[in-house]
Residue frames relative to the residue before (quaternion, step in Angstrom):
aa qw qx qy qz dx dy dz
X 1.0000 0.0000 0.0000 0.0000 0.00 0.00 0.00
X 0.2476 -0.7552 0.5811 0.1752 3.70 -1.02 0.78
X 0.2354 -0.7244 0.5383 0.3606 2.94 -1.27 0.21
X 0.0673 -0.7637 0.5736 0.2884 3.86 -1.02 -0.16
X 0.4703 -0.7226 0.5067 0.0051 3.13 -1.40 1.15
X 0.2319 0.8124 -0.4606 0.2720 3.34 0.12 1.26
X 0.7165 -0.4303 0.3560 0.4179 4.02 -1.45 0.68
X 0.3978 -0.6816 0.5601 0.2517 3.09 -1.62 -0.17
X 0.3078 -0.7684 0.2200 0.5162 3.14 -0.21 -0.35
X 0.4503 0.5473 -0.4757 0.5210 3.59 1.79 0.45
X 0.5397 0.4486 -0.4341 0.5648 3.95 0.69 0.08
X 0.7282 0.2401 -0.5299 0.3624 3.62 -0.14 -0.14
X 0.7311 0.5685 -0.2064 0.3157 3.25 1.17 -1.27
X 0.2805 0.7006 -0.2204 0.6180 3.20 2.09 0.62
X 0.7097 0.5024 -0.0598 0.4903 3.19 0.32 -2.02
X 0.7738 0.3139 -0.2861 0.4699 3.77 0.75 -1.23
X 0.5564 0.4391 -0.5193 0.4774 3.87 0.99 -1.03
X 0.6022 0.4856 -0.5458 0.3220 4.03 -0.29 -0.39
X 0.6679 0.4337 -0.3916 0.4608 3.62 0.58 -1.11
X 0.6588 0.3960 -0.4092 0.4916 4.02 0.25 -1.06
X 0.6795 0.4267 -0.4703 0.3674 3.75 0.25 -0.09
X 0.5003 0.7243 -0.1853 0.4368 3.26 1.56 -0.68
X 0.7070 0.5122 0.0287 0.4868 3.12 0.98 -1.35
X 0.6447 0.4837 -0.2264 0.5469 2.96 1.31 -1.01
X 0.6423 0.3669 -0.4130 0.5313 4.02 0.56 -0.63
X 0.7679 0.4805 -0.2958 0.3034 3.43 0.26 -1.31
X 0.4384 0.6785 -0.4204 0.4132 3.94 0.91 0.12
X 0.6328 0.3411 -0.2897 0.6319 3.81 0.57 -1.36
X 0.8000 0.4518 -0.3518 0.1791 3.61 0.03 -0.23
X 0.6320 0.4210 -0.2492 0.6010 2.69 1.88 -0.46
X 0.4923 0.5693 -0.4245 0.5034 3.99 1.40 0.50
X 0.6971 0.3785 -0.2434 0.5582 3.36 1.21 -0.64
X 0.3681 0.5775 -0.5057 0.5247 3.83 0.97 0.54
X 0.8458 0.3062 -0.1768 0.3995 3.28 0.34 -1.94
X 0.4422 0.6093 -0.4833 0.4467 3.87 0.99 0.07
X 0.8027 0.3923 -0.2049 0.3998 3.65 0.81 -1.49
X 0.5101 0.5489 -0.3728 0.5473 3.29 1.60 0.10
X 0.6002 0.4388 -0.3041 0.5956 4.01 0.97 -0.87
X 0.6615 0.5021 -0.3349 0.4451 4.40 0.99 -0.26
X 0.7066 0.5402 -0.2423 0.3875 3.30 1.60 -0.68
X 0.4626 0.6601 -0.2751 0.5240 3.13 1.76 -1.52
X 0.8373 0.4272 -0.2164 0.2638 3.72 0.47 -1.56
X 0.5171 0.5264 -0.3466 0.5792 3.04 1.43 -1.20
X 0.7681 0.3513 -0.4233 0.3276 4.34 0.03 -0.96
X 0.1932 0.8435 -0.2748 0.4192 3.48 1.69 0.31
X 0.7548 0.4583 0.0100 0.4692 2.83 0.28 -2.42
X 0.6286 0.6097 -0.2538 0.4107 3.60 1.15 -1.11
X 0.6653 0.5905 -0.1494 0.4317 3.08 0.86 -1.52
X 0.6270 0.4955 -0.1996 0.5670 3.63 1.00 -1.40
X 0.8083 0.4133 -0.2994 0.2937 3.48 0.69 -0.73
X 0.4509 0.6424 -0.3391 0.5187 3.06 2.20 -0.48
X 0.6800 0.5061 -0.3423 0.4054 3.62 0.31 -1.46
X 0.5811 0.7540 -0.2378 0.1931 3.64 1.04 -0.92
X 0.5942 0.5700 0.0116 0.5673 1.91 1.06 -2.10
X 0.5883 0.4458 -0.4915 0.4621 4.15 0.22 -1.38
X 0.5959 0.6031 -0.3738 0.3761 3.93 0.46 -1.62
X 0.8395 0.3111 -0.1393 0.4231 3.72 -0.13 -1.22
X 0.4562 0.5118 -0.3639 0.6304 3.49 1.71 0.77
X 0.7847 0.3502 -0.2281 0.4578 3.21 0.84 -0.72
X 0.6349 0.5702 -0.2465 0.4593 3.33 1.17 -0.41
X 0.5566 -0.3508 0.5278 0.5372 4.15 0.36 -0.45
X 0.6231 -0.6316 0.4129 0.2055 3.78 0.31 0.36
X 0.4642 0.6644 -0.3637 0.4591 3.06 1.75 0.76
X 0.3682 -0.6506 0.5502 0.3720 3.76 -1.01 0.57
X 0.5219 -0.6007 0.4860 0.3613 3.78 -1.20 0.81
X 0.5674 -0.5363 0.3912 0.4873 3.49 -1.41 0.41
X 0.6344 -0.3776 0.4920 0.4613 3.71 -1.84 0.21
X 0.9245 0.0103 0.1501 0.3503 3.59 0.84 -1.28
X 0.2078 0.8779 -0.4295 0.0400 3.97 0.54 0.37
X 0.3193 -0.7542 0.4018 0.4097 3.25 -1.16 -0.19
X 0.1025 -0.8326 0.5373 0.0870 3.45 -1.01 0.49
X 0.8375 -0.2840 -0.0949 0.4570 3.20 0.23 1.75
X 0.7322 -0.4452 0.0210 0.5151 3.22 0.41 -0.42
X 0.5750 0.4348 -0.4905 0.4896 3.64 1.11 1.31
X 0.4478 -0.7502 0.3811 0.3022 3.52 -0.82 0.37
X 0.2170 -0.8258 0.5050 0.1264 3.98 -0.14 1.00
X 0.3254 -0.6641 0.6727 0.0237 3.31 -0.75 1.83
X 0.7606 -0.3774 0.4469 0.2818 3.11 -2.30 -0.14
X 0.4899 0.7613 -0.2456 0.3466 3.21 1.76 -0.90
X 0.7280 0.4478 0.0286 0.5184 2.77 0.48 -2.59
X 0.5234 0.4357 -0.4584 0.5711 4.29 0.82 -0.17
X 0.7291 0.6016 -0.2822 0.1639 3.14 0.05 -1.26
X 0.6370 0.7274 -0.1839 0.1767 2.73 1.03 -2.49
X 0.7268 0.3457 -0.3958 0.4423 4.03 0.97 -0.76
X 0.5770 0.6554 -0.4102 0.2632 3.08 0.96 0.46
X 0.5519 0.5538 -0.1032 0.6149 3.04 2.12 -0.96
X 0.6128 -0.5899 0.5149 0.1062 3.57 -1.27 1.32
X 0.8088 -0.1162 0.2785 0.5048 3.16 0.57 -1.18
X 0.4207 -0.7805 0.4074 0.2188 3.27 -0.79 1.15
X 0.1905 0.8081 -0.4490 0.3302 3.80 1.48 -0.03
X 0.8422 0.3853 -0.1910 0.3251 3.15 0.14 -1.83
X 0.5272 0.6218 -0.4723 0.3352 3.63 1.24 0.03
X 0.5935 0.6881 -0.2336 0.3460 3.58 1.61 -0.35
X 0.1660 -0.8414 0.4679 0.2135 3.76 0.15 -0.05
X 0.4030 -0.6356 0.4359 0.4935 3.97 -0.19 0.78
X 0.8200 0.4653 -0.2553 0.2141 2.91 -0.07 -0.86
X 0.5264 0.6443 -0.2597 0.4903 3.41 1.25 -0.39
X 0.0838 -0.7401 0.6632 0.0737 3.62 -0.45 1.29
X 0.8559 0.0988 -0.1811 0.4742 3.83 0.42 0.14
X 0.0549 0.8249 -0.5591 0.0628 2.47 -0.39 1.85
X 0.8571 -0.4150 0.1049 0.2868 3.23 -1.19 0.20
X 0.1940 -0.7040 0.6447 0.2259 4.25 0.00 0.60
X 0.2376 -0.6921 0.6738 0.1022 3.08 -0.76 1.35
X 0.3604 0.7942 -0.3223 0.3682 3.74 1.18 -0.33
X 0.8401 0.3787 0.0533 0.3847 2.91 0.60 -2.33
X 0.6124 0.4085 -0.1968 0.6476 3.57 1.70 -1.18
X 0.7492 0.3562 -0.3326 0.4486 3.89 0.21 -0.20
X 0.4767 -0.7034 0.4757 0.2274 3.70 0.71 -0.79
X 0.6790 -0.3870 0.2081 0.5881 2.95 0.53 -1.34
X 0.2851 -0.7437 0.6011 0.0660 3.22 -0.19 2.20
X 0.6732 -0.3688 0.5703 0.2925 2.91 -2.35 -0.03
X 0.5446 -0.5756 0.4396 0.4229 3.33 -1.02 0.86
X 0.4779 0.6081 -0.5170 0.3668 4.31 0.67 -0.68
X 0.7105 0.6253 -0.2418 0.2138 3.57 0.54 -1.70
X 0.3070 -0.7368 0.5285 0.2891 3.59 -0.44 1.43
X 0.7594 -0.4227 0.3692 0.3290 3.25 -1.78 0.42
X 0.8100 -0.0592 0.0755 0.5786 3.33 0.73 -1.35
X 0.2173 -0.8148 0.5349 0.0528 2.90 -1.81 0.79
X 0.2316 -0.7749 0.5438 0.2238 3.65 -0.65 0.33
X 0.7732 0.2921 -0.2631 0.4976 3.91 1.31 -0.14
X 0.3931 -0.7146 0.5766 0.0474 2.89 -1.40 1.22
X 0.1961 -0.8092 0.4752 0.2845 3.83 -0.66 0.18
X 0.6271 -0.5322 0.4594 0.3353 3.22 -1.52 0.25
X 0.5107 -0.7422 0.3698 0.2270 3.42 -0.53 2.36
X 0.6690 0.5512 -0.3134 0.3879 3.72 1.42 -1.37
X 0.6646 0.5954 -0.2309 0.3879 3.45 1.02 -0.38
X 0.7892 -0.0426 -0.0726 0.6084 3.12 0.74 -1.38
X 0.4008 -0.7199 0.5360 0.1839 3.63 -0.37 1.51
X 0.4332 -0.5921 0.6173 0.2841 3.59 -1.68 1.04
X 0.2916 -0.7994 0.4992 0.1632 3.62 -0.97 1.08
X 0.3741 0.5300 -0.5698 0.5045 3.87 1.43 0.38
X 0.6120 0.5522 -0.4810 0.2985 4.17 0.52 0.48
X 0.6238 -0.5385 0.4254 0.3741 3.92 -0.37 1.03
X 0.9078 -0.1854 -0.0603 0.3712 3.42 -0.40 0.99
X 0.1324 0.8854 -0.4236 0.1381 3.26 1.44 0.98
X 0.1706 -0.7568 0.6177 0.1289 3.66 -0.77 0.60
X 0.4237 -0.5945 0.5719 0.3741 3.68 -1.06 0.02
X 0.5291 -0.6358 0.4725 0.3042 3.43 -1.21 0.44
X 0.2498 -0.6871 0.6201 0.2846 3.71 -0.90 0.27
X 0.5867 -0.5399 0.4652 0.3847 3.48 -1.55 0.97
X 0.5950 0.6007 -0.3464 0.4064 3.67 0.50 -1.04
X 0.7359 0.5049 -0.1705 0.4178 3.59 0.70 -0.51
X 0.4600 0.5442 -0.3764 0.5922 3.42 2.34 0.39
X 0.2953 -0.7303 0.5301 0.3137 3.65 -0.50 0.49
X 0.7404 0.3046 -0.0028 0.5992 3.30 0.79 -1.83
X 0.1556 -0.7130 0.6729 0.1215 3.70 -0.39 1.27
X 0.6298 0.5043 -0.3528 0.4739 3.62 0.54 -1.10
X 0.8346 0.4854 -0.1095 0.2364 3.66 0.46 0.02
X 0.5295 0.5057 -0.1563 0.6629 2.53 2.32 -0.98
X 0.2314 -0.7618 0.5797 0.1733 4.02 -0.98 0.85
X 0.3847 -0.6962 0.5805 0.1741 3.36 -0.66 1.16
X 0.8660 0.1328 0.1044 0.4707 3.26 0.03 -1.57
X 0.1898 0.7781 -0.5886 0.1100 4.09 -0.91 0.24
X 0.6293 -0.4491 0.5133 0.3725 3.46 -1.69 0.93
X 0.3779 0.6901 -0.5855 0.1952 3.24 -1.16 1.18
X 0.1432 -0.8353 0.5251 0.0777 3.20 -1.34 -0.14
X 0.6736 -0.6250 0.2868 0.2709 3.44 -1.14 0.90
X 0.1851 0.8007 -0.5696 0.0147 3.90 -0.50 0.44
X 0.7035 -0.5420 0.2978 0.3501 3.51 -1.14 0.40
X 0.2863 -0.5834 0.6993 0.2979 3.78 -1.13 0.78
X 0.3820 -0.7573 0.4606 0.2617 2.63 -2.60 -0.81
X 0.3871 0.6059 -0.3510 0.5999 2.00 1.89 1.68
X 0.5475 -0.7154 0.3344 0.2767 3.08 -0.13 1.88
X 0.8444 0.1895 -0.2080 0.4558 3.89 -0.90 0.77
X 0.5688 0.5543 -0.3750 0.4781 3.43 1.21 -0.28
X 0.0322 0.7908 -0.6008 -0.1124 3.28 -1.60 -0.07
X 0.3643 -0.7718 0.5054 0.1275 3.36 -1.14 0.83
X 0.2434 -0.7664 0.5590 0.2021 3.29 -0.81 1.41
X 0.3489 -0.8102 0.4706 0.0207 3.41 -1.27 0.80
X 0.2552 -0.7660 0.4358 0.3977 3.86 -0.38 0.92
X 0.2547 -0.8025 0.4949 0.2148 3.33 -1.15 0.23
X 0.4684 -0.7673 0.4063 0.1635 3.69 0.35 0.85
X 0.5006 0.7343 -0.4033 0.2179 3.60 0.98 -0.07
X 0.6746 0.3417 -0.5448 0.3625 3.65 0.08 1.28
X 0.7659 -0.1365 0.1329 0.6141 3.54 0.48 1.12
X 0.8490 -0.3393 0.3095 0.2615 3.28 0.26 0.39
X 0.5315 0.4301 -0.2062 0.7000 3.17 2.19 -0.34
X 0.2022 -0.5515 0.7729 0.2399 3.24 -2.13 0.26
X 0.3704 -0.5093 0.6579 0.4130 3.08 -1.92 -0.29
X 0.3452 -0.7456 0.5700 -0.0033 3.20 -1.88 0.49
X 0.2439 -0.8702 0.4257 0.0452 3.49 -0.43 0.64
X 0.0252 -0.9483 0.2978 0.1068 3.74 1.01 0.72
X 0.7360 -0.5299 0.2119 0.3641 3.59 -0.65 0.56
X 0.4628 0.4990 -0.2323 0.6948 3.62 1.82 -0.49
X 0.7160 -0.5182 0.4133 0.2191 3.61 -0.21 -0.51
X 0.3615 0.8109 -0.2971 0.3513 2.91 1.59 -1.03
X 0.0694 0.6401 -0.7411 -0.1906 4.06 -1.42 -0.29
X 0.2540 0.7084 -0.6585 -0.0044 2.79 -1.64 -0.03
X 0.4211 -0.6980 0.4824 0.3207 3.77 -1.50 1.11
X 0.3298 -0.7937 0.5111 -0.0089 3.16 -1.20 0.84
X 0.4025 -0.7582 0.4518 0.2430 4.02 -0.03 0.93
């Protein structure tokens, strides 16, 4: 007589509730992996934007470009200056960010440079909108505290209450942190 050696069916059914309990812890942990991986991507983003910036306001008289201007008959953002500085227009996107910005929709009628969408907004004190009556660009020399002053940051566009105007907004979307772009070059995420 042989014997044969086979499961039960309270051992497998054992065997699976361990894995779904398994499965269950290990999920949030492996969502919160891929969040800090979608914080890194952005934040090395943020770098990049601050390099290309930074190449711009070297090339320019040491001035930061305007937030906005016109230039004949399309409207040139921070983007569209920027862009030959930037590799690739990807990095204007943040993973994580499911609405990001239509540069389309908030500019009207961009410059042909200007990516489609954006996930960074700049810093209004820095780079001044030039559709303002004697606007001037800012000169770098005129930051005291580069380490201190935020150039760039995860944000997004919402409505003033002042007709034509808009307010850029931070957006908080890695845990509770943004990323940040500082006046040196520097990134970093910020609670």
């Amino acid at each position: 007589m042989t014997s044969r050696r086979a499961f039960t069916l309270i051992e497998l059914l054992v065997v699976i509730a361990i894995i779904a309990i398994l499965a269950a812890i290990l999920f949030p942990v492996f969502a919160q992996a891929r969040e800090k991986a979608r914080q890194a991507s952005c934040l090395s983003n943020h770098r990049q934007y601050a390099t290309a910036s930074l190449m711009y306001i070297q090339d320019y008289d040491e001035t930061f470009p305007f937030s906005a201007n016109l230039n004949g008959q399309c409207v040139d953002t921070f983007y569209s200056v920027v862009s030959p500085y930037v590799k690739n227009n990807e990095i204007n996107r943040c993973p994580s960010d499911k609405d990001a910005i239509n540069t389309q929709l908030t500019t009207g009628a961009p410059c042909p440079n200007t990516p489609p969408w954006t996930s960074i907004v700049v810093n209004g004190g820095l780079m001044t909108n030039g559709f303002f009556p004697g606007a001037m660009p800012i000169a770098l020399a005129a930051v005291q505290n580069t380490t201190g002053t935020i150039m760039l940051y995860d944000g997004n566009v919402g409505t003033s209450p002042y007709p034509g105007m808009q307010v850029q907004l931070v957006q908080a979307r890695h845990s509770t942190t943004f990323n940040a772009a500082w006046v040196d070059g520097h990134a970093s995420s910020i609670p």
